[in-house]
Structures are given as C-alpha cells and as structure tokens.
Residue frames as qw, qx, qy, qz and C-alpha x, y, z in Angstrom:
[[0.155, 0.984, -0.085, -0.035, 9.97, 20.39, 172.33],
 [0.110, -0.773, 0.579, 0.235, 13.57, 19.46, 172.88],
 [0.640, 0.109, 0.725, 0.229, 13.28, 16.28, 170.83],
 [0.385, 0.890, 0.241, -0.044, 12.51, 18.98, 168.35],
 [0.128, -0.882, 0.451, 0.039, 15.42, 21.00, 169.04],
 [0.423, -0.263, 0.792, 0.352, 18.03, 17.65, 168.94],
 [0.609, 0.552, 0.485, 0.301, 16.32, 16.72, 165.42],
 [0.326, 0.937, 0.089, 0.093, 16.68, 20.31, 163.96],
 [0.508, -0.736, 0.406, 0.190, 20.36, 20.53, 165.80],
 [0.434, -0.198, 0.799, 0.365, 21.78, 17.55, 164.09],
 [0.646, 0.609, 0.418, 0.191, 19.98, 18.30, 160.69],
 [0.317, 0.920, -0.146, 0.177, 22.11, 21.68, 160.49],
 [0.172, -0.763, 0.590, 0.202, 24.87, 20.35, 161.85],
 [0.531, -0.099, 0.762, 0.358, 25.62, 17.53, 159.75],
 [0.463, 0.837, 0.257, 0.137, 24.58, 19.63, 156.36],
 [0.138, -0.975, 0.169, 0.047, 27.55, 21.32, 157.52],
 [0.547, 0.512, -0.525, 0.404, 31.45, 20.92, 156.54],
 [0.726, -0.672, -0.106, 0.097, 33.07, 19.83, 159.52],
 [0.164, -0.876, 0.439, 0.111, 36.61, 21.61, 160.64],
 [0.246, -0.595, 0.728, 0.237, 39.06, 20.04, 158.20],
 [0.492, 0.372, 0.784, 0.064, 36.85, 18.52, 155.60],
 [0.202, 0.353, -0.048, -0.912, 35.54, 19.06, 152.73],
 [0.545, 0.384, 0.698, -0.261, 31.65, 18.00, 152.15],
 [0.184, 0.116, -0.658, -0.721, 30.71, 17.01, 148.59],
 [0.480, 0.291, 0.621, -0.547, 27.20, 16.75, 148.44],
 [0.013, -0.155, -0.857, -0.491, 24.85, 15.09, 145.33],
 [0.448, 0.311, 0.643, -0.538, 21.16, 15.33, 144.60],
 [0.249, 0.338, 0.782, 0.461, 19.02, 14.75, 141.22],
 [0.190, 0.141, -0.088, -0.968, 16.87, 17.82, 140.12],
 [0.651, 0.446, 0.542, -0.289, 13.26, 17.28, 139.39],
 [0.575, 0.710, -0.101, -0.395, 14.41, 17.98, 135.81],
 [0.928, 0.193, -0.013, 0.317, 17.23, 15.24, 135.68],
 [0.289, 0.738, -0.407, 0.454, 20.12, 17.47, 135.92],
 [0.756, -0.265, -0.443, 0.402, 22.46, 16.39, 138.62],
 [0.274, -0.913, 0.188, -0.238, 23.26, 19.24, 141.66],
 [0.704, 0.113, -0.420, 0.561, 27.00, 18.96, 142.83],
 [0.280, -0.954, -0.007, -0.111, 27.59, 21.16, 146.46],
 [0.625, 0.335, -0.466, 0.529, 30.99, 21.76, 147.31],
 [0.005, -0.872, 0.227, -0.433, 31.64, 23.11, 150.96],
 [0.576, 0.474, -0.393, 0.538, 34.88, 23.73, 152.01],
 [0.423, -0.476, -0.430, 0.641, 36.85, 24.25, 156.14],
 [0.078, -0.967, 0.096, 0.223, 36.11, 28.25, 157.14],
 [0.318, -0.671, 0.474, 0.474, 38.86, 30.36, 155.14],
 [0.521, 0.067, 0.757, 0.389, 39.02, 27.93, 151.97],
 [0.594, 0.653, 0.065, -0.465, 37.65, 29.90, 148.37],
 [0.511, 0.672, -0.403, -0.355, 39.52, 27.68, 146.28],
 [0.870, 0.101, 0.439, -0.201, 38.88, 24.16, 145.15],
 [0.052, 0.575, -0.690, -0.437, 41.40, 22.44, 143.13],
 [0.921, 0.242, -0.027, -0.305, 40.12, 19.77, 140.77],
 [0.625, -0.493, 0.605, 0.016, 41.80, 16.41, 141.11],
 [0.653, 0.290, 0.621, 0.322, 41.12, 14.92, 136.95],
 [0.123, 0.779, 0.056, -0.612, 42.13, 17.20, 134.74],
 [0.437, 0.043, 0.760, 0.479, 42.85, 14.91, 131.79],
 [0.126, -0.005, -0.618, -0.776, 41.20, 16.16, 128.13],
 [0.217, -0.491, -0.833, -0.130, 37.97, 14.03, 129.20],
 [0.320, -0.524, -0.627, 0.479, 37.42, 15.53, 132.16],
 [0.094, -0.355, -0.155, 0.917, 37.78, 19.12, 131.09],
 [0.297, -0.105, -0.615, -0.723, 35.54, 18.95, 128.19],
 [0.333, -0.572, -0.748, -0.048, 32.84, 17.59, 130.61],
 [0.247, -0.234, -0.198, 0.919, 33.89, 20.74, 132.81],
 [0.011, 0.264, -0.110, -0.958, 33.02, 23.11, 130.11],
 [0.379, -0.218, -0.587, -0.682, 30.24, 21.66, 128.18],
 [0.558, -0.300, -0.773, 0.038, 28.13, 19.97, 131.28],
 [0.425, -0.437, -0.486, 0.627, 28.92, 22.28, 134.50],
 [0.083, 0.561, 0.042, 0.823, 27.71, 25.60, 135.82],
 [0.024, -0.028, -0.508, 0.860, 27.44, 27.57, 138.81],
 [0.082, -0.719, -0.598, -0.343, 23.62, 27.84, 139.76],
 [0.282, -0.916, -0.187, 0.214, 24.71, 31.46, 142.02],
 [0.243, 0.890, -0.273, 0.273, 27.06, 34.00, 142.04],
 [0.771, -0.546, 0.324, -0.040, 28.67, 31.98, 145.22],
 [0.567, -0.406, 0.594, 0.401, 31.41, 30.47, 142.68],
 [0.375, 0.774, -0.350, -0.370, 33.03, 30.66, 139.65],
 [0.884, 0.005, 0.427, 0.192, 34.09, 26.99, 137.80],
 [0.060, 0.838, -0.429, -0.331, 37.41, 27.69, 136.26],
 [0.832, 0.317, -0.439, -0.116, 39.33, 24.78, 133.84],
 [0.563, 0.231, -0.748, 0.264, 41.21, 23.55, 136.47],
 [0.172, -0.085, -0.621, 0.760, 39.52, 24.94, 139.87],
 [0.255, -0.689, -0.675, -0.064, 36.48, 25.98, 141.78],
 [0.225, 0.385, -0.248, 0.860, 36.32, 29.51, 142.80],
 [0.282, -0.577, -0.701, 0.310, 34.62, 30.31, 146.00],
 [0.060, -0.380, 0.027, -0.923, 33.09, 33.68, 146.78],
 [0.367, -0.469, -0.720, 0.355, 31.85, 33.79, 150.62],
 [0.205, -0.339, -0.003, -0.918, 29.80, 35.79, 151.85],
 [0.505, -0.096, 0.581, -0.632, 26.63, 35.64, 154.59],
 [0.817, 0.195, 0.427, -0.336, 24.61, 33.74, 152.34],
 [0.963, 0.253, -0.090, -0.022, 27.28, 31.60, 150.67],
 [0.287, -0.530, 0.798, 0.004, 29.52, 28.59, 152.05],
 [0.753, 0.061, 0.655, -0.006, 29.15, 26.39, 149.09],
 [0.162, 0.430, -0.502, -0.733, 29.78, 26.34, 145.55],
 [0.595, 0.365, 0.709, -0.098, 26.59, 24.50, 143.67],
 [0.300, 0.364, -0.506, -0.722, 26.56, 23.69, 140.55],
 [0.804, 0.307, 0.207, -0.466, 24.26, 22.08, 137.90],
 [0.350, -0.299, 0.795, 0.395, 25.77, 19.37, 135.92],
 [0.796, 0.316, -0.206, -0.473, 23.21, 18.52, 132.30],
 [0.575, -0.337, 0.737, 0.109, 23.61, 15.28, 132.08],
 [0.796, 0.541, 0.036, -0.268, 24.18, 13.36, 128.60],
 [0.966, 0.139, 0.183, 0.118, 26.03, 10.64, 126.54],
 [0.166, -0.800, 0.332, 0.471, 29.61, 11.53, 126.07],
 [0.802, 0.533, -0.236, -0.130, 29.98, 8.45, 123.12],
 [0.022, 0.698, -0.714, 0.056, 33.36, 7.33, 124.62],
 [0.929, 0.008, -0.350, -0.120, 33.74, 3.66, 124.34],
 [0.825, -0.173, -0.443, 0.305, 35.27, 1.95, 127.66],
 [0.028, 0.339, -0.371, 0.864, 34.67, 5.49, 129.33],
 [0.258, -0.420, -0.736, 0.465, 32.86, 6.00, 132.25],
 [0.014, 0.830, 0.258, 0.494, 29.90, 8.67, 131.51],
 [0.063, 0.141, -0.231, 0.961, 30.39, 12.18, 134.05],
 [0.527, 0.317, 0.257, -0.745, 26.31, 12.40, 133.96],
 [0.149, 0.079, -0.852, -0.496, 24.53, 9.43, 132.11],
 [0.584, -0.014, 0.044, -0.810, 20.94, 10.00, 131.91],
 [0.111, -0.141, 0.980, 0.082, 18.82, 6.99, 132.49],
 [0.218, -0.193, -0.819, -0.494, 15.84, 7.36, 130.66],
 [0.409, -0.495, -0.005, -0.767, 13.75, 9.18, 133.18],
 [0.749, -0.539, -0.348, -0.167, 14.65, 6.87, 135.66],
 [0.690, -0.691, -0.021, 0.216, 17.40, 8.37, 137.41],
 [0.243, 0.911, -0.332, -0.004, 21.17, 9.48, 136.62],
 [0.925, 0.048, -0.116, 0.360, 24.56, 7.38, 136.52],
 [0.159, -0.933, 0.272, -0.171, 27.48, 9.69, 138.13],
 [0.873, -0.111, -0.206, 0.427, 31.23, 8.68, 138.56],
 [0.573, -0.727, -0.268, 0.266, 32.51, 10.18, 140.95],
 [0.726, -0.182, 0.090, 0.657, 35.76, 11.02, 139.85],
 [0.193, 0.704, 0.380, 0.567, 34.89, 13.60, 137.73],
 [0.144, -0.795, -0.111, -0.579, 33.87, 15.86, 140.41],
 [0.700, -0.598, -0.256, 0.293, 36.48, 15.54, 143.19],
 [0.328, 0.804, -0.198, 0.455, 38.18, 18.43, 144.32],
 [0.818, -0.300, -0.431, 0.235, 40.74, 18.93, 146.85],
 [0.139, -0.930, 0.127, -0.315, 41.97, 20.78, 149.64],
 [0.576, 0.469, -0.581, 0.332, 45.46, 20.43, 150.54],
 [0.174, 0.330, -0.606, 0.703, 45.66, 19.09, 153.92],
 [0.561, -0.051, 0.408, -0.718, 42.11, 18.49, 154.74],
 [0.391, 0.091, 0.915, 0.045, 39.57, 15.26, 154.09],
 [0.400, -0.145, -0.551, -0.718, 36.79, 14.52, 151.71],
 [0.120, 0.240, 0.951, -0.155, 33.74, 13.42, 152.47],
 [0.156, 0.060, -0.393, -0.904, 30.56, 12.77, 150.60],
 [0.352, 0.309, 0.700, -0.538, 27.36, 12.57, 150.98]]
C-alpha cells in the first residue's frame, strides 16, 4: 500500500510545474497531431512567445489551437485562463509540410510513423523563471 502511495505521489508531482518553472510538455495524438502543454509558476496567465519571426507566426495561425477554453493563443502570446480545472494551456498543433527550403518543419508528419518537432517554435517564456521540458 504505501509503495502505492510513493508511485502515485511522484506521478502527480512531477506532472506538475515546479515553483519557478515553466513545464512544456509534448505527446503525439493517436491521430498524428502533435499536443503541446504549457504550465506555468502559480499566478502566471500569460506566456510570451520567444520566435516571432514571419515563419513562426504563420505556423501560429495556420497549425495551432487551444483544445479547451483554459487558453487563448494570441500572435505573439499564450493566454492563460485558471480556474479549478485549468493550470495548463494545451494545444493541438496539425502537423504538415511548410515547403521552406533550409527550414526546419514546426510539425513534419512522418508518414504514419511518427512526427518531427523543432522545438523552437513552441518556446515560451516567463520572465524570471526556467524552462523545462518534458
């Protein structure tokens, strides 16, 4: 029972931002689409994006969306909206060929075996605090 209890312990606390961080979490949909989590220290509802060059925003707007009401993806920023049952901002990313020669795709399907992601794309930052990503 309490080898239970330390497994379940340390699965919700390391799913968890720690105090002065902010956890960037990945995962692959069963449908290919790539899941981005954002969450931010207590107190934080607003995520500044760190690439905000032409590329980057056009992947923004054609590629990203919120999968809840929990945040709002603005052209330059992540909007948080906390509440009990949201301290994260997930979104859904579609992945698919931007055509850019000696770019780095955002989301580059791989033929139903998996997804290509650079990274850069989808850091945001919180003055004063770390990243870290999982």
């Amino acid at each position: 029972m309490l080898k239970r209890f330390i497994c379940l312990l340390a699965m919700v606390l390391g799913s968890q931002a720690h105090a002065g961080e902010l956890l960037i979490e990945t995962a692959l949909a069963d449908d290919g689409a790539l899941l981005v989590s954002y969450t931010p220290p207590a107190g934080v509802t607003e995520l500044q994006r760190t690439r905000t060059d032409e590329v980057s925003n056009g992947f923004w707007q054609r590629q990203i969306r919120s999968l809840d009401d929990c945040a709002q993806v603005e052209p330059t920023r992540i909007i948080l909206h906390p509440s009990a049952n949201c301290d994260s901002a997930r979104l859904r990313v579609e992945p698919m060929l931007i055509e850019r020669n000696a770019q780095y795709e955002a989301a580059l399907p791989m033929k139903g075996q998996g997804l290509l992601s650079f990274t850069e794309y989808y850091v945001a930052a919180v003055s004063g605090h770390s990243l870290h990503w999982r």
